[in-house]
Structures are given as structure tokens and as C-alpha cells.
C-alpha positions as CSV (number, residue, x, y, z in Angstrom):
1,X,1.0,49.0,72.5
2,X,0.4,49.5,68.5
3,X,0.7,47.3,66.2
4,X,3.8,47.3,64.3
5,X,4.4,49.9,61.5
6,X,5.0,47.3,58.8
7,X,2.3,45.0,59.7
8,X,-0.6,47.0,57.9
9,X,1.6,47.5,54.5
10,X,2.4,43.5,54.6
11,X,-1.4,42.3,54.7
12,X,-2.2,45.0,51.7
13,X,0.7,43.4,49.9
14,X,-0.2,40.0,50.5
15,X,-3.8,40.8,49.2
16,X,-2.7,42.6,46.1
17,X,-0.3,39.7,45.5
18,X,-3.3,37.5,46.0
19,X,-5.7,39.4,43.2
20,X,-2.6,39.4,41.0
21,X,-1.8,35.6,41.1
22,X,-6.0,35.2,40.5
23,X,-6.1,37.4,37.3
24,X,-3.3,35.9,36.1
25,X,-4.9,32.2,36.2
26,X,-7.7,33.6,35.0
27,X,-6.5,34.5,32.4
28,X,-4.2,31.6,31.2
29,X,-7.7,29.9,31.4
30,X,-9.0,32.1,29.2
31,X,-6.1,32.2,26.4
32,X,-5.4,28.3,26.8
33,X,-8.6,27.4,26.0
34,X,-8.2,26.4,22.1
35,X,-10.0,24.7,19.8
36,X,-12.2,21.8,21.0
37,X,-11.0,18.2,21.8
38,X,-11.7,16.3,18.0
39,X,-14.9,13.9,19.0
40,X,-14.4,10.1,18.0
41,X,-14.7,9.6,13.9
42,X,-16.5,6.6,14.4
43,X,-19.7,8.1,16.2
44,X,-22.1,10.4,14.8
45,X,-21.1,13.6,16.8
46,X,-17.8,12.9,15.8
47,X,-19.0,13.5,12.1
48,X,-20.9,16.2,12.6
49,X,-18.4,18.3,14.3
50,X,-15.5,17.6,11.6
51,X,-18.3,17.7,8.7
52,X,-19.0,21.3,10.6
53,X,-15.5,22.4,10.9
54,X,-14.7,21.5,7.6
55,X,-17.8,24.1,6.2
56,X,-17.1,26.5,8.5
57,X,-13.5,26.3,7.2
58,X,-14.9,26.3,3.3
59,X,-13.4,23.1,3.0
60,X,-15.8,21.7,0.6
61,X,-13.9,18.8,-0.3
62,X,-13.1,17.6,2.9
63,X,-16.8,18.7,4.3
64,X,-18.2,16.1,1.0
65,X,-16.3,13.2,2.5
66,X,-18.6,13.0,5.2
67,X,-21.8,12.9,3.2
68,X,-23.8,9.9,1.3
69,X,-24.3,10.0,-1.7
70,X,-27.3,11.7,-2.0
71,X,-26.3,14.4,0.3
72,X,-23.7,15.4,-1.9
73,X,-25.9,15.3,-5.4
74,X,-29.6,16.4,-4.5
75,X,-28.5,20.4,-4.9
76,X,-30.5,22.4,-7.2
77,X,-31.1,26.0,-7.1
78,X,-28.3,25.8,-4.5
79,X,-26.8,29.3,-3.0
80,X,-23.9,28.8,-0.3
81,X,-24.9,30.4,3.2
82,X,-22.4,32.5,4.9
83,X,-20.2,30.6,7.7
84,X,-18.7,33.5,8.5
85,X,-19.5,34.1,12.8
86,X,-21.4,30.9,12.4
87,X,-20.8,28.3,15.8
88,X,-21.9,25.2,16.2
89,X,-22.9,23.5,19.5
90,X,-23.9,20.0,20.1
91,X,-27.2,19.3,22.0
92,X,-27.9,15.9,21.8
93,X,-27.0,12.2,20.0
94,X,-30.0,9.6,19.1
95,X,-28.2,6.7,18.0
96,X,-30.3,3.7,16.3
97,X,-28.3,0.7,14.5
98,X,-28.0,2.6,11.4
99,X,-29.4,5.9,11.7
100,X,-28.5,8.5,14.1
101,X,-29.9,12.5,14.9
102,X,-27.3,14.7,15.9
103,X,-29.2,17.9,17.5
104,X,-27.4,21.2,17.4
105,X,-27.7,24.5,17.8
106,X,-26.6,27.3,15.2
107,X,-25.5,30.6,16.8
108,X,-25.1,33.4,13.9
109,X,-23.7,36.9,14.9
110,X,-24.2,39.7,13.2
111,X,-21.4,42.6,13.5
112,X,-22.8,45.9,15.1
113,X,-25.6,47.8,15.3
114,X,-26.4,50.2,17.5
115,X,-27.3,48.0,20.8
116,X,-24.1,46.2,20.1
117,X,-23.5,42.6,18.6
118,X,-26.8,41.4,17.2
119,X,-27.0,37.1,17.3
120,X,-29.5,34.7,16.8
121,X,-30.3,30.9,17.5
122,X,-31.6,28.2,16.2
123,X,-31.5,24.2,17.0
124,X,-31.5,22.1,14.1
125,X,-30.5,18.3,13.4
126,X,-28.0,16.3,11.2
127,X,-29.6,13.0,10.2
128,X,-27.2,10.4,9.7
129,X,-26.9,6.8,8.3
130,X,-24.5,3.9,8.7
131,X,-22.8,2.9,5.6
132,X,-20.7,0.0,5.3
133,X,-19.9,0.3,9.0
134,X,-19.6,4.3,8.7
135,X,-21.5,7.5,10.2
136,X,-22.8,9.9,6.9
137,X,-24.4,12.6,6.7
138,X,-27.7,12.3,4.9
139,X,-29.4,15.8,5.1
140,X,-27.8,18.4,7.1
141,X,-29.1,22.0,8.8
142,X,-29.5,24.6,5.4
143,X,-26.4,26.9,7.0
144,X,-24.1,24.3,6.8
145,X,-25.1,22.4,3.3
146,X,-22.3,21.8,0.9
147,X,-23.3,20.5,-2.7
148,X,-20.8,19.0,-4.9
149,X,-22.9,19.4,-8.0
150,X,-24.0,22.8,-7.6
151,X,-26.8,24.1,-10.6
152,X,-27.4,27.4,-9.7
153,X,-30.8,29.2,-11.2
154,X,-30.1,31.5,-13.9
């Protein structure tokens, strides 16, 4: 005896269901994904990725609170990189008593070309020091320097 008529047209229905309900959790994956959890203020990485936000945002002001003091005034000849498809990835922490290196690496992309998007990649470090019980900044990668006493060459 045959199988039933139906049955053949149920299992392709159940599959196609099944592919359906998979692209759409894939895809609220995808689209839910956000912005990155905030890291912890009072450790070094936790500097570095709001210090990094804050450039990449042109936030100068808010990008200077995380700096020392001579961070923020050793800028001569200075000349503002782009942060515009700049990303920042954290590598690694070295933590010490009161210095830290925050390893990262820079990802810049460049728009077109005839292969496609063109990117390149670099790893670089923030150095860090602990001032009165807080993580600055002392000397960061050039791509994300700010300078808040900017003397530009004439």
C-alpha cells in the first residue's frame, strides 16, 4: 500500500518551517547584538574602552578625563587622525601596582576600491598609571590621541 497523499507535503512543510524558525533566530542574533557590555571603570581595560569610545565619538572632553596630566599637554605639531571606520579590540591587560599595558588592536577600513572594502591592522598599546587610586591614560596608540592644548605647525 502507498503512503498517504499528505504525508510527503507534511515533512516538506515541517522542514521549510524548520529553516524559517532558524533564519529568523539568526537573525535576531544578529540585529540584537548592540553595543558592547561597558567594562569596569576601575580597571585599565575599562579606561581604555570608554577613553576609545569617547574619541571615536569626538568627544574630546570626555576622552581628556581619562588622561594624566601629561597625556593631555605634551601635543605639539598635533594633527587629529580620522576615527571615522576606526574599531578597537582589546587583546590583552598587564596589570602591575601602578602601571598597566592595555594591548589592542586598530582595525581601519577604507571605503571601496575595486576588490571591495580595503582594511588594515595594527596592534598597539595604551600605557597606563594609577593616580590617587585611579587608572589614566599616559600615552595612547597615535589614531586615538586627543590633545587638549593643541599648537598646530604653521
Amino acid at each position: 500500500m502507498d503512503a498517504a497523499p499528505g504525508r510527503p507535503h507534511r515533512i516538506l512543510v515541517m522542514i521549510l518551517a524548520a529553516i524559517a524558525v532558524l533564519v529568523v533566530a539568526a537573525l535576531a542574533v544578529v540585529f540584537s547584538r548592540g553595543e558592547p557590555a561597558l567594562l569596569d571603570e576601575s580597571t585599565p581595560q575599562g579606561v581604555v574602552q570608554r577613553y576609545s569610545a569617547a574619541v571615536i565619538d569626538g568627544d574630546e572632553s570626555a576622552a581628556a578625563a581619562y588622561l594624566t596630566e601629561a597625556a593631555r599637554t605634551q601635543c605639539v605639531n598635533f594633527e587629529r587622525a580620522s576615527t571615522d571606520n576606526l574599531r578597537v579590540t582589546l587583546v590583552s591587560t598587564t596589570e602591575r601596582a601602578s602601571s598597566a599595558d592595555v594591548r589592542v588592536l586598530i582595525v581601519v577600513s577604507n571605503g571601496g576600491g575595486p576588490f571591495g572594502n580595503s582594511e588594515y591592522e595594527m596592534e598597539d598599546v595604551f600605557d597606563l598609571v594609577k593616580t590617587d587610586g585611579k587608572w589614566l591614560i599616559d600615552s595612547a596608540p597615535w589614531q586615538l590621541r586627543v590633545c587638549t592644548n593643541r599648537t598646530v605647525k604653521q
